[in-house]
Kinemage of the C-alpha trace (Angstrom):
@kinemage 1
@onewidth
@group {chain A} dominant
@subgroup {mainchain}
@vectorlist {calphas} color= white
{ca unk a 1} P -64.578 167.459 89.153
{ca unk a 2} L -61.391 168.890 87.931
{ca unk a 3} L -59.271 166.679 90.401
{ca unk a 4} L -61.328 164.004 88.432
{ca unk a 5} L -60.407 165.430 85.069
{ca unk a 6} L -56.644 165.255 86.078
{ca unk a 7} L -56.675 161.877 87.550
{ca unk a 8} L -58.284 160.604 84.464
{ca unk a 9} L -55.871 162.467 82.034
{ca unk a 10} L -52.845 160.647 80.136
{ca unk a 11} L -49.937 162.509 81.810
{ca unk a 12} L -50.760 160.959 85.257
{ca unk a 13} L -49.890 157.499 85.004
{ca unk a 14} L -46.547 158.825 82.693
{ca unk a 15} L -45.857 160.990 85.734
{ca unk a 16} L -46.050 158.668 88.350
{ca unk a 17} L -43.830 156.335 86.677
{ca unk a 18} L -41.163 159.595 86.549
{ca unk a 19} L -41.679 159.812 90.577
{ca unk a 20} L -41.002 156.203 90.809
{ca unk a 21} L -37.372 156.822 88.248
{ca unk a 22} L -36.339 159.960 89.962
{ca unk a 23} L -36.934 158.787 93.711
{ca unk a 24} L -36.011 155.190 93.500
{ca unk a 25} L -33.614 154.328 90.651
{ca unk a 26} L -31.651 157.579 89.665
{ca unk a 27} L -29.395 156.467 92.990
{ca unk a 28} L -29.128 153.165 91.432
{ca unk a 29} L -28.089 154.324 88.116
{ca unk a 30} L -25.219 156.924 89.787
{ca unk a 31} L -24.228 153.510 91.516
{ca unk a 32} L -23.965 151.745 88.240
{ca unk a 33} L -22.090 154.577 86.367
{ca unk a 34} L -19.503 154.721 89.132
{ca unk a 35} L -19.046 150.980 89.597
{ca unk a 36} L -19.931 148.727 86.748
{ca unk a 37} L -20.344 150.940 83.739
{ca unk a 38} L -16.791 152.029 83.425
{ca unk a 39} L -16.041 147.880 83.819
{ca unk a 40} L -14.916 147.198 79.795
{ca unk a 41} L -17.704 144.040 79.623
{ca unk a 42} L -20.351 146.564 80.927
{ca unk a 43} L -19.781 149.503 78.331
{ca unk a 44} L -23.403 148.438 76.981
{ca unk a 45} L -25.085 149.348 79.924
{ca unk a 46} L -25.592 153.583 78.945
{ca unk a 47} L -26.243 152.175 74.898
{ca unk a 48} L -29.358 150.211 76.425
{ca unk a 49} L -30.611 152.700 79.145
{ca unk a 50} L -30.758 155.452 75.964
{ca unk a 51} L -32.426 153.265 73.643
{ca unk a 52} L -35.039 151.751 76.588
{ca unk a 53} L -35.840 155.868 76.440
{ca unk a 54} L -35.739 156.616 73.178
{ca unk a 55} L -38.214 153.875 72.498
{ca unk a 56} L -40.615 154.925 75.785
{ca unk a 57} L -40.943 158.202 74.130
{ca unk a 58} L -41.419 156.929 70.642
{ca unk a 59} L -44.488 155.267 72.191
{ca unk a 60} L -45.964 158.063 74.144
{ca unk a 61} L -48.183 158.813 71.416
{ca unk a 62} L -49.756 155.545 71.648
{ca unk a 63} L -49.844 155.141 75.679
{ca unk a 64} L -51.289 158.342 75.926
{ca unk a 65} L -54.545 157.501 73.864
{ca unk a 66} L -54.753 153.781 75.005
{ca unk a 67} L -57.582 152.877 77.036
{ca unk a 68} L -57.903 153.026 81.098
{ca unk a 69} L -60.662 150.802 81.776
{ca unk a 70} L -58.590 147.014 82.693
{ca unk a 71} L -60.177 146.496 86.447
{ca unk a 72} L -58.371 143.120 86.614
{ca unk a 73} L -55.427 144.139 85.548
{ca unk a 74} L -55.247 147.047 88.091
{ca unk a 75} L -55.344 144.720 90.719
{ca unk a 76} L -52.123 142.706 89.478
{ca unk a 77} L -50.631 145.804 88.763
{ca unk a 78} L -50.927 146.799 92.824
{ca unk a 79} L -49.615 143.030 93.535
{ca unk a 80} L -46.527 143.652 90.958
{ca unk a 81} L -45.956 147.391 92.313
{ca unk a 82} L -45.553 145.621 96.040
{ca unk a 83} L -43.645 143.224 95.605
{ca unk a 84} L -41.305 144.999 92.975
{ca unk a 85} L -40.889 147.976 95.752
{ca unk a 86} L -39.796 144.783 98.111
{ca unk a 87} L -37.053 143.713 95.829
{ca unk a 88} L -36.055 147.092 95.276
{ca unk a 89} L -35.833 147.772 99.785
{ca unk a 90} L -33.706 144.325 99.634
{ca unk a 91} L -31.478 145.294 96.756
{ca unk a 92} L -30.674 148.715 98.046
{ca unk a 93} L -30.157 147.776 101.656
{ca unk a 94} L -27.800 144.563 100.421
{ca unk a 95} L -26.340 146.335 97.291
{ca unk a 96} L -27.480 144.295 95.217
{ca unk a 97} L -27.623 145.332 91.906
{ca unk a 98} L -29.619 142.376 90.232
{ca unk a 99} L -32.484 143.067 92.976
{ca unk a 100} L -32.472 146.843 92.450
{ca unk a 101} L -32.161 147.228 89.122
{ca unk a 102} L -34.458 143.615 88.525
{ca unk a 103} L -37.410 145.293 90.203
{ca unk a 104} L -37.771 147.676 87.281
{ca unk a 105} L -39.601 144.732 85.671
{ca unk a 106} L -42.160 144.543 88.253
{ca unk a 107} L -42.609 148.309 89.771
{ca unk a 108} L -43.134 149.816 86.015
{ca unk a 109} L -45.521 147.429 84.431
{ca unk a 110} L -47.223 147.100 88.098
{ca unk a 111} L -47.428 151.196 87.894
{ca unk a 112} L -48.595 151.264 84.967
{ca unk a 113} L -51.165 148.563 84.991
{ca unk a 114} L -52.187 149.747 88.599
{ca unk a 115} L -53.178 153.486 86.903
{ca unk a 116} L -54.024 152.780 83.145
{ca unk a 117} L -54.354 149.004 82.809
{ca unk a 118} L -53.246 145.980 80.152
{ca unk a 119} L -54.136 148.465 77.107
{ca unk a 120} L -51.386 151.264 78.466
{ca unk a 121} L -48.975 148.695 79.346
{ca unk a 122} L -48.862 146.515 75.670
{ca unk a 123} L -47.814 149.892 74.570
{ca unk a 124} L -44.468 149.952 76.341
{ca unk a 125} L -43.739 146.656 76.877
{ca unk a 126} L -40.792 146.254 75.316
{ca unk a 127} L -39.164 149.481 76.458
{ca unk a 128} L -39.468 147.872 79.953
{ca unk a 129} L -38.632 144.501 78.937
{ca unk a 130} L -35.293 145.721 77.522
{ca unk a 131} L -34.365 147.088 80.499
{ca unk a 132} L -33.455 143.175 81.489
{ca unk a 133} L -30.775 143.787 79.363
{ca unk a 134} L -29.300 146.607 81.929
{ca unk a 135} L -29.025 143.703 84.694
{ca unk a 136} L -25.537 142.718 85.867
{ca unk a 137} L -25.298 139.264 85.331
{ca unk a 138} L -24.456 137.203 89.006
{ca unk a 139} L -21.177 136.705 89.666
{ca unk a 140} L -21.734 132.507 89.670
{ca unk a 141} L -23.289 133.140 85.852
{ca unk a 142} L -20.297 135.029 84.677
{ca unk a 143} L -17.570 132.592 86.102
{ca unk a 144} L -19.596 129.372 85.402
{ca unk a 145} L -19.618 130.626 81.843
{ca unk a 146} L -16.619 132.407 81.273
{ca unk a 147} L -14.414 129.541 81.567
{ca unk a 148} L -16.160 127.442 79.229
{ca unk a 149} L -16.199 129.752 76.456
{ca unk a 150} L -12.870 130.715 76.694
{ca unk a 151} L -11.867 127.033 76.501
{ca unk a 152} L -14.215 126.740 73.761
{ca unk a 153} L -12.474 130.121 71.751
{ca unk a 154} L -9.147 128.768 72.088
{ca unk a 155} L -9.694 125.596 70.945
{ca unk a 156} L -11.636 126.750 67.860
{ca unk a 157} L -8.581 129.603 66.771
{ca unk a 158} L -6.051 126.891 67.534
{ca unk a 159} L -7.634 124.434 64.965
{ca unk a 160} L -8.235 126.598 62.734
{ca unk a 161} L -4.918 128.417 62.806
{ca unk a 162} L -2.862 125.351 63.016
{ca unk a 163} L -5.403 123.896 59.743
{ca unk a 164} L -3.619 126.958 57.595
{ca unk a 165} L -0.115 126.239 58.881
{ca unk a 166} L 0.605 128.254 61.218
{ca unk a 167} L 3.323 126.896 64.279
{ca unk a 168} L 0.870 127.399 67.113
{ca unk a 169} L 0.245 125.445 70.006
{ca unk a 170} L -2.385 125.783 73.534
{ca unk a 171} L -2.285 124.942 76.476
{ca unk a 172} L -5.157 125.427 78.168
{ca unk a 173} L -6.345 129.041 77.276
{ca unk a 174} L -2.813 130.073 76.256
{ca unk a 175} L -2.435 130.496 73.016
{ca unk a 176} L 1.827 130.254 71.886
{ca unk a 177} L 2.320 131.428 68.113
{ca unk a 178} L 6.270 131.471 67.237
{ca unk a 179} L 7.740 133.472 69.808
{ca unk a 180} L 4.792 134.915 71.559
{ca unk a 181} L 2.222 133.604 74.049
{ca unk a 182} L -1.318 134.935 74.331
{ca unk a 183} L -3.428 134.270 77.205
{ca unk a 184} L -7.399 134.044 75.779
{ca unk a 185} L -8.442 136.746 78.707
{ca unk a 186} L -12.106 136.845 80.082
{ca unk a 187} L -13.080 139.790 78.086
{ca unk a 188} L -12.056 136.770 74.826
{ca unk a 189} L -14.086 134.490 75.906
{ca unk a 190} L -17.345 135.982 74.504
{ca unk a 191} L -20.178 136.230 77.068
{ca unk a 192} L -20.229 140.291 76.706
{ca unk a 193} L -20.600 139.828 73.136
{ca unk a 194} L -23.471 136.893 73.416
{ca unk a 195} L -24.965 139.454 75.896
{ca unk a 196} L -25.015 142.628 73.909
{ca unk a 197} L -25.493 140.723 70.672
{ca unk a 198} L -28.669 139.176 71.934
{ca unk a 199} L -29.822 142.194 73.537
{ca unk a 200} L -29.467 144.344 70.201
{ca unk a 201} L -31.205 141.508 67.951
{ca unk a 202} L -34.292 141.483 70.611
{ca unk a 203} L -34.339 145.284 69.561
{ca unk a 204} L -33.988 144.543 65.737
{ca unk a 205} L -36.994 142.142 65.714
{ca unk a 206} L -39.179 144.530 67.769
{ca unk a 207} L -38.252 147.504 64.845
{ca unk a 208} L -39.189 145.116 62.375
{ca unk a 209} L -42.198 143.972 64.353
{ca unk a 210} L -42.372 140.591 62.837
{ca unk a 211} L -45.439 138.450 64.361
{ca unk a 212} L -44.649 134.969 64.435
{ca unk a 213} L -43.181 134.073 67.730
{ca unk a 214} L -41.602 130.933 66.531
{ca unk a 215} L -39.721 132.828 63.840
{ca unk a 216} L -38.587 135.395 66.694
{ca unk a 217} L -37.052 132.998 69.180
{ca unk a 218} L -35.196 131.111 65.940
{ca unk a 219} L -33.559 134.537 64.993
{ca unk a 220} L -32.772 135.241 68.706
{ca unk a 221} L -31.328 131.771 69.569
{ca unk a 222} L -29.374 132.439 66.451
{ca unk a 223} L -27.276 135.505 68.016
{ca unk a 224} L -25.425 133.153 70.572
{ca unk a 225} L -23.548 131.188 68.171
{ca unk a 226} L -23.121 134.029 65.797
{ca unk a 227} L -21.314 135.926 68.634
{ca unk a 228} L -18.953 132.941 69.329
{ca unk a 229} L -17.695 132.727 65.944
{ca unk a 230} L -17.345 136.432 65.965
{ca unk a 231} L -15.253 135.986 69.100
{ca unk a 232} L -13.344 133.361 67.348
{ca unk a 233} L -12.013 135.392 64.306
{ca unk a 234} L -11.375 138.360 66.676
{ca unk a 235} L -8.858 136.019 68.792
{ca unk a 236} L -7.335 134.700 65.488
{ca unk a 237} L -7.296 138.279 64.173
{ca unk a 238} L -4.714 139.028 67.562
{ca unk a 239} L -3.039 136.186 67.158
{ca unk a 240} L -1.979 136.629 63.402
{ca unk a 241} L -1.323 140.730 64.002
{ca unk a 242} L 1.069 139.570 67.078
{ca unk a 243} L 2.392 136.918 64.997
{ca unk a 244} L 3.614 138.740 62.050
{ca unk a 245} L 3.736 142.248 63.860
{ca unk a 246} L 4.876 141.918 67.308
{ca unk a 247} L 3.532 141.949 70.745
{ca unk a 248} L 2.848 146.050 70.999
{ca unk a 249} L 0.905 145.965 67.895
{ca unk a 250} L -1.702 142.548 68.689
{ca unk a 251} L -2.021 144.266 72.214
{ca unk a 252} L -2.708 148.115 70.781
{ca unk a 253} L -4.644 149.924 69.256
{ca unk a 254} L -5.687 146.737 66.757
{ca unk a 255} L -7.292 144.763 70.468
{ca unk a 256} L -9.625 147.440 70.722
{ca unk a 257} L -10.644 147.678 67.501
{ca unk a 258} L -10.590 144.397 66.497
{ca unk a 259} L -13.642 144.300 69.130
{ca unk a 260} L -15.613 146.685 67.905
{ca unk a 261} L -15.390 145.468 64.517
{ca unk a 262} L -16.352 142.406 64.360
{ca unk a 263} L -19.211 143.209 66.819
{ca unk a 264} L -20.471 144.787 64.143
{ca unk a 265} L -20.098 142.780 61.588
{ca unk a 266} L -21.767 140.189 64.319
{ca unk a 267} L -24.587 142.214 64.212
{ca unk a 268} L -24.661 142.729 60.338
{ca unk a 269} L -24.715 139.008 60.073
{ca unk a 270} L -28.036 138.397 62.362
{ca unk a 271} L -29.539 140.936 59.890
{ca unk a 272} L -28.008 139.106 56.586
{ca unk a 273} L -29.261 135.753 58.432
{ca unk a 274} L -32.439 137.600 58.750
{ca unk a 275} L -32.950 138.576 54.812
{ca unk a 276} L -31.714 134.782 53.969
{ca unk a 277} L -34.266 132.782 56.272
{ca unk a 278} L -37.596 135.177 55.358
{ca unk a 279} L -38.225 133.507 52.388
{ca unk a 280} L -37.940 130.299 53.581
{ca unk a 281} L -40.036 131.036 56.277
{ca unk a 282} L -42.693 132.500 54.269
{ca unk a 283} L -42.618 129.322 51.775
{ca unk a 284} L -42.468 126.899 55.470
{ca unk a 285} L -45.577 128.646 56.946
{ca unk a 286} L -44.514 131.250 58.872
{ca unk a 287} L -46.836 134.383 59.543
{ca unk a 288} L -44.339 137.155 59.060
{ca unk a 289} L -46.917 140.455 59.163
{ca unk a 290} L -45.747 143.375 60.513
{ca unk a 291} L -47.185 143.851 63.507
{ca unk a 292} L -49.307 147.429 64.064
Protein backbone atom coordinates (compact mmCIF):
# COMPACT_ATOMS: atom_id res chain seq x y z
CA UNK A 1 0.00 0.00 0.00
CA UNK A 2 2.59 2.56 0.67
CA UNK A 3 4.66 1.52 -2.52
CA UNK A 4 1.15 2.34 -4.03
CA UNK A 5 0.92 5.67 -2.28
CA UNK A 6 4.41 6.62 -3.73
CA UNK A 7 3.86 5.45 -7.18
CA UNK A 8 0.71 7.42 -7.28
CA UNK A 9 2.28 10.64 -5.75
CA UNK A 10 3.30 13.84 -7.94
CA UNK A 11 7.10 13.71 -7.38
CA UNK A 12 7.40 10.36 -9.29
CA UNK A 13 6.79 11.14 -12.72
CA UNK A 14 8.99 14.73 -11.98
CA UNK A 15 11.67 12.32 -10.77
CA UNK A 16 11.85 10.04 -13.42
CA UNK A 17 12.13 12.66 -15.90
CA UNK A 18 15.41 13.94 -13.60
CA UNK A 19 16.85 10.17 -14.06
CA UNK A 20 16.24 10.43 -17.68
CA UNK A 21 18.32 14.41 -17.63
CA UNK A 22 21.03 13.29 -15.34
CA UNK A 23 21.79 9.77 -17.03
CA UNK A 24 21.20 10.54 -20.61
CA UNK A 25 21.61 14.23 -21.54
CA UNK A 26 23.94 15.92 -18.86
CA UNK A 27 26.88 14.15 -21.23
CA UNK A 28 25.25 15.77 -24.08
CA UNK A 29 25.05 19.12 -22.63
CA UNK A 30 29.07 18.95 -21.36
CA UNK A 31 29.45 18.06 -25.19
CA UNK A 32 27.60 21.12 -26.26
CA UNK A 33 29.31 23.55 -23.77
CA UNK A 34 32.72 22.39 -24.94
CA UNK A 35 31.99 22.35 -28.67
CA UNK A 36 29.21 24.50 -29.94
CA UNK A 37 28.32 26.84 -27.14
CA UNK A 38 31.49 28.79 -27.09
CA UNK A 39 30.83 28.98 -31.27
CA UNK A 40 29.74 33.06 -31.42
CA UNK A 41 26.25 31.98 -33.53
CA UNK A 42 25.53 29.46 -30.67
CA UNK A 43 25.88 31.89 -27.56
CA UNK A 44 21.92 31.35 -27.23
CA UNK A 45 22.16 27.93 -26.49
CA UNK A 46 22.79 28.38 -22.18
CA UNK A 47 19.97 31.65 -22.49
CA UNK A 48 17.38 28.88 -23.74
CA UNK A 49 18.43 25.80 -21.60
CA UNK A 50 17.86 28.40 -18.34
CA UNK A 51 14.69 29.70 -19.43
CA UNK A 52 13.31 25.92 -20.69
CA UNK A 53 14.02 25.50 -16.58
CA UNK A 54 12.93 28.37 -15.25
CA UNK A 55 9.62 27.87 -16.96
CA UNK A 56 9.46 23.79 -15.95
CA UNK A 57 9.61 24.95 -12.45
CA UNK A 58 7.23 27.82 -12.80
CA UNK A 59 4.80 25.04 -13.78
CA UNK A 60 5.42 22.51 -11.13
CA UNK A 61 2.65 23.79 -9.24
CA UNK A 62 0.30 22.95 -11.89
CA UNK A 63 1.88 19.40 -13.06
CA UNK A 64 1.91 18.36 -9.69
CA UNK A 65 -1.98 18.61 -9.12
CA UNK A 66 -2.95 17.66 -12.77
CA UNK A 67 -4.70 14.55 -13.21
CA UNK A 68 -3.12 10.84 -13.80
CA UNK A 69 -5.88 8.99 -15.22
CA UNK A 70 -5.09 9.35 -19.55
CA UNK A 71 -4.92 5.32 -20.34
CA UNK A 72 -4.54 6.18 -24.05
CA UNK A 73 -2.22 8.50 -23.74
CA UNK A 74 0.07 6.25 -21.58
CA UNK A 75 0.34 4.00 -24.26
CA UNK A 76 1.74 6.73 -26.83
CA UNK A 77 3.74 7.95 -24.21
CA UNK A 78 5.65 4.22 -24.02
CA UNK A 79 5.72 4.39 -28.07
CA UNK A 80 7.35 8.11 -27.86
CA UNK A 81 9.73 7.06 -24.80
CA UNK A 82 11.09 4.07 -27.33
CA UNK A 83 11.63 5.47 -30.03
CA UNK A 84 13.02 8.83 -28.51
CA UNK A 85 15.64 6.49 -26.41
CA UNK A 86 16.47 5.08 -30.19
CA UNK A 87 17.35 8.45 -31.52
CA UNK A 88 19.11 9.29 -28.54
CA UNK A 89 21.53 5.43 -28.88
CA UNK A 90 22.01 6.73 -32.69
CA UNK A 91 22.91 10.29 -31.84
CA UNK A 92 25.34 9.41 -29.14
CA UNK A 93 27.04 6.55 -30.89
CA UNK A 94 27.31 8.90 -34.33
CA UNK A 95 27.75 12.27 -32.46
CA UNK A 96 25.18 13.61 -33.62
CA UNK A 97 23.96 16.39 -31.94
CA UNK A 98 20.53 17.00 -33.79
CA UNK A 99 19.63 13.19 -32.87
CA UNK A 100 20.73 13.50 -29.24
CA UNK A 101 19.65 16.55 -28.29
CA UNK A 102 16.22 16.09 -30.89
CA UNK A 103 15.11 13.13 -28.80
CA UNK A 104 14.36 15.42 -25.88
CA UNK A 105 11.10 16.05 -27.78
CA UNK A 106 10.07 12.56 -27.74
CA UNK A 107 11.69 10.87 -24.39
CA UNK A 108 10.12 13.84 -22.07
CA UNK A 109 6.61 14.15 -23.29
CA UNK A 110 6.72 10.14 -23.85
CA UNK A 111 7.89 10.06 -19.92
CA UNK A 112 5.66 12.04 -18.93
CA UNK A 113 2.60 10.88 -20.71
CA UNK A 114 3.77 7.19 -20.04
CA UNK A 115 3.51 8.04 -15.91
CA UNK A 116 0.90 10.94 -15.57
CA UNK A 117 -0.84 11.22 -18.94
CA UNK A 118 -2.16 14.20 -21.55
CA UNK A 119 -3.38 16.33 -18.35
CA UNK A 120 0.48 16.37 -16.80
CA UNK A 121 1.96 16.87 -20.08
CA UNK A 122 -0.34 20.22 -21.41
CA UNK A 123 1.22 21.56 -18.33
CA UNK A 124 4.79 21.63 -19.60
CA UNK A 125 4.47 21.65 -23.00
CA UNK A 126 6.07 24.46 -23.92
CA UNK A 127 9.05 24.12 -21.60
CA UNK A 128 9.78 20.99 -23.72
CA UNK A 129 8.84 22.41 -26.91
CA UNK A 130 11.40 25.22 -26.45
CA UNK A 131 13.96 23.01 -26.04
CA UNK A 132 13.78 22.74 -30.17
CA UNK A 133 15.26 25.88 -29.94
CA UNK A 134 18.60 24.24 -28.24
CA UNK A 135 19.04 22.07 -31.60
CA UNK A 136 22.09 22.78 -33.77
CA UNK A 137 20.84 23.50 -36.96
CA UNK A 138 22.44 20.78 -39.88
CA UNK A 139 25.26 21.81 -41.42
CA UNK A 140 23.33 21.70 -45.19
CA UNK A 141 20.58 24.26 -43.38
CA UNK A 142 23.19 26.66 -42.24
CA UNK A 143 25.22 26.84 -45.59
CA UNK A 144 22.11 26.59 -47.88
CA UNK A 145 20.95 29.64 -45.98
CA UNK A 146 23.80 31.52 -45.06
CA UNK A 147 24.75 32.45 -48.44
CA UNK A 148 21.53 33.72 -49.43
CA UNK A 149 21.08 36.04 -46.69
CA UNK A 150 24.27 37.41 -46.80
CA UNK A 151 23.73 38.21 -50.50
CA UNK A 152 20.47 39.47 -49.54
CA UNK A 153 22.20 41.94 -46.47
CA UNK A 154 24.62 43.31 -48.77
CA UNK A 155 22.55 44.17 -51.35
CA UNK A 156 19.99 45.88 -49.08
CA UNK A 157 23.03 48.20 -47.08
CA UNK A 158 24.51 48.87 -50.50
CA UNK A 159 21.20 50.44 -51.82
CA UNK A 160 20.47 52.01 -49.17
CA UNK A 161 23.88 53.49 -48.44
CA UNK A 162 24.60 54.42 -51.95
CA UNK A 163 20.54 56.10 -51.91
CA UNK A 164 22.14 58.73 -49.13
CA UNK A 165 25.34 59.33 -51.07
CA UNK A 166 27.68 57.56 -49.87
CA UNK A 167 30.80 56.26 -52.54
CA UNK A 168 30.21 52.57 -51.94
CA UNK A 169 30.29 49.82 -54.17
CA UNK A 170 29.80 45.45 -53.81
CA UNK A 171 30.89 42.96 -55.22
CA UNK A 172 29.44 40.07 -54.28
CA UNK A 173 29.33 40.13 -50.37
CA UNK A 174 32.15 42.69 -50.22
CA UNK A 175 31.18 45.69 -49.28
CA UNK A 176 34.11 48.76 -50.51
CA UNK A 177 33.26 52.25 -48.79
CA UNK A 178 36.15 54.93 -49.71
CA UNK A 179 39.20 53.31 -48.79
CA UNK A 180 38.05 50.30 -46.94
CA UNK A 181 36.57 46.93 -47.93
CA UNK A 182 34.24 44.91 -45.72
CA UNK A 183 33.54 41.40 -46.31
CA UNK A 184 29.55 40.73 -45.08
CA UNK A 185 30.93 37.56 -42.85
CA UNK A 186 28.55 34.58 -41.97
CA UNK A 187 27.90 35.74 -38.53
CA UNK A 188 26.24 39.20 -40.99
CA UNK A 189 24.24 37.36 -42.76
CA UNK A 190 21.46 36.94 -40.14
CA UNK A 191 20.34 33.32 -39.61
CA UNK A 192 21.56 33.45 -35.72
CA UNK A 193 19.51 36.41 -35.32
CA UNK A 194 16.24 34.89 -37.30
CA UNK A 195 17.00 31.89 -34.97
CA UNK A 196 17.20 33.48 -31.58
CA UNK A 197 14.70 36.15 -32.57
CA UNK A 198 12.09 33.57 -33.36
CA UNK A 199 12.91 31.49 -30.52
CA UNK A 200 12.48 34.49 -27.94
CA UNK A 201 9.06 35.73 -29.64
CA UNK A 202 7.68 31.91 -29.31
CA UNK A 203 8.51 32.65 -25.52
CA UNK A 204 6.84 36.19 -25.54
CA UNK A 205 3.51 34.85 -26.92
CA UNK A 206 3.45 31.90 -24.47
CA UNK A 207 3.97 34.79 -21.36
CA UNK A 208 1.26 36.58 -22.82
CA UNK A 209 -0.75 33.44 -23.43
CA UNK A 210 -2.75 34.81 -26.23
CA UNK A 211 -5.35 32.08 -27.66
CA UNK A 212 -5.89 32.53 -31.16
CA UNK A 213 -3.53 30.40 -33.09
CA UNK A 214 -3.86 32.34 -36.24
CA UNK A 215 -2.84 35.52 -34.47
CA UNK A 216 0.26 33.48 -32.97
CA UNK A 217 1.79 32.15 -36.16
CA UNK A 218 1.23 35.95 -37.80
CA UNK A 219 3.36 37.44 -34.88
CA UNK A 220 5.90 34.55 -35.20
CA UNK A 221 6.26 34.63 -39.04
CA UNK A 222 6.72 38.28 -38.35
CA UNK A 223 10.22 37.81 -36.40
CA UNK A 224 12.06 36.57 -39.65
CA UNK A 225 11.85 39.65 -41.55
CA UNK A 226 12.15 41.82 -38.53
CA UNK A 227 15.56 40.15 -37.86
CA UNK A 228 16.77 40.80 -41.47
CA UNK A 229 16.24 44.38 -41.35
CA UNK A 230 17.83 44.38 -37.99
CA UNK A 231 20.79 42.68 -39.65
CA UNK A 232 20.67 45.24 -42.30
CA UNK A 233 21.14 48.46 -40.17
CA UNK A 234 23.75 46.59 -38.05
CA UNK A 235 25.95 46.05 -41.40
CA UNK A 236 25.28 49.73 -42.41
CA UNK A 237 25.98 50.75 -38.80
CA UNK A 238 29.88 49.02 -39.53
CA UNK A 239 30.08 50.29 -42.60
CA UNK A 240 29.45 54.07 -41.73
CA UNK A 241 31.69 53.71 -38.20
CA UNK A 242 34.62 52.23 -40.60
CA UNK A 243 33.87 54.79 -43.04
CA UNK A 244 34.21 57.88 -41.09
CA UNK A 245 36.34 56.23 -38.21
CA UNK A 246 38.69 53.78 -39.55
CA UNK A 247 39.12 50.12 -39.83
CA UNK A 248 40.10 49.41 -35.84
CA UNK A 249 37.09 51.18 -34.73
CA UNK A 250 34.09 49.36 -37.34
CA UNK A 251 35.99 46.06 -36.35
CA UNK A 252 36.14 46.82 -32.26
CA UNK A 253 34.50 47.15 -29.70
CA UNK A 254 31.42 48.95 -31.88
CA UNK A 255 31.05 45.00 -34.01
CA UNK A 256 30.17 43.55 -30.88
CA UNK A 257 27.99 45.86 -29.71
CA UNK A 258 26.44 46.89 -32.60
CA UNK A 259 25.05 43.11 -32.34
CA UNK A 260 23.72 43.13 -29.29
CA UNK A 261 21.98 46.24 -29.81
CA UNK A 262 20.04 46.04 -32.36
CA UNK A 263 19.05 42.47 -31.28
CA UNK A 264 17.38 44.13 -28.90
CA UNK A 265 15.85 46.62 -30.37
CA UNK A 266 14.77 43.53 -32.86
CA UNK A 267 13.11 42.18 -30.13
CA UNK A 268 11.51 45.50 -28.84
CA UNK A 269 10.05 45.86 -32.26
CA UNK A 270 8.11 42.27 -32.33
CA UNK A 271 6.66 43.60 -29.02
CA UNK A 272 5.82 47.30 -30.51
CA UNK A 273 4.43 45.21 -33.66
CA UNK A 274 2.59 43.32 -31.07
CA UNK A 275 0.77 46.47 -29.22
CA UNK A 276 0.09 47.96 -32.95
CA UNK A 277 -1.70 44.78 -34.55
CA UNK A 278 -4.01 43.87 -31.16
CA UNK A 279 -6.43 46.23 -31.94
CA UNK A 280 -6.79 45.45 -35.27
CA UNK A 281 -7.07 42.05 -34.52
CA UNK A 282 -9.64 42.46 -31.98
CA UNK A 283 -11.80 44.80 -34.47
CA UNK A 284 -10.89 41.74 -37.53
CA UNK A 285 -12.19 38.87 -35.29
CA UNK A 286 -9.54 37.60 -33.55
CA UNK A 287 -10.06 35.77 -30.08
CA UNK A 288 -7.25 37.29 -28.11
CA UNK A 289 -8.17 35.82 -24.30
CA UNK A 290 -5.58 35.10 -22.18
CA UNK A 291 -5.28 31.76 -21.93
CA UNK A 292 -5.53 30.11 -18.08
Amino acid sequence: MEQRRWLDSPSWPYLLVFLCVAVLYVPVYIGLAQDVWPIEDDFHGPIILAVCLWLAWQRWRDFATALADDAAGRVIGWVALAVGLMLYALGRSQDIYMLSLGSQLLVFPGAILAIRGWPSLRTVWFPIFFLLFLIPLPDFVISGLTGPLKQLVSVIAENLLYAVGYPIARSGVILSVGPYELLVADACSGLNSIFTLVALTALYLYLMRYRSLSYNLMLLACAVPIAIAANVVRVVVLVLVTYHFGDEAGQGFVHSFAGLLLFAVALSLVMALDGVLMPVARRLGFNLGHRA
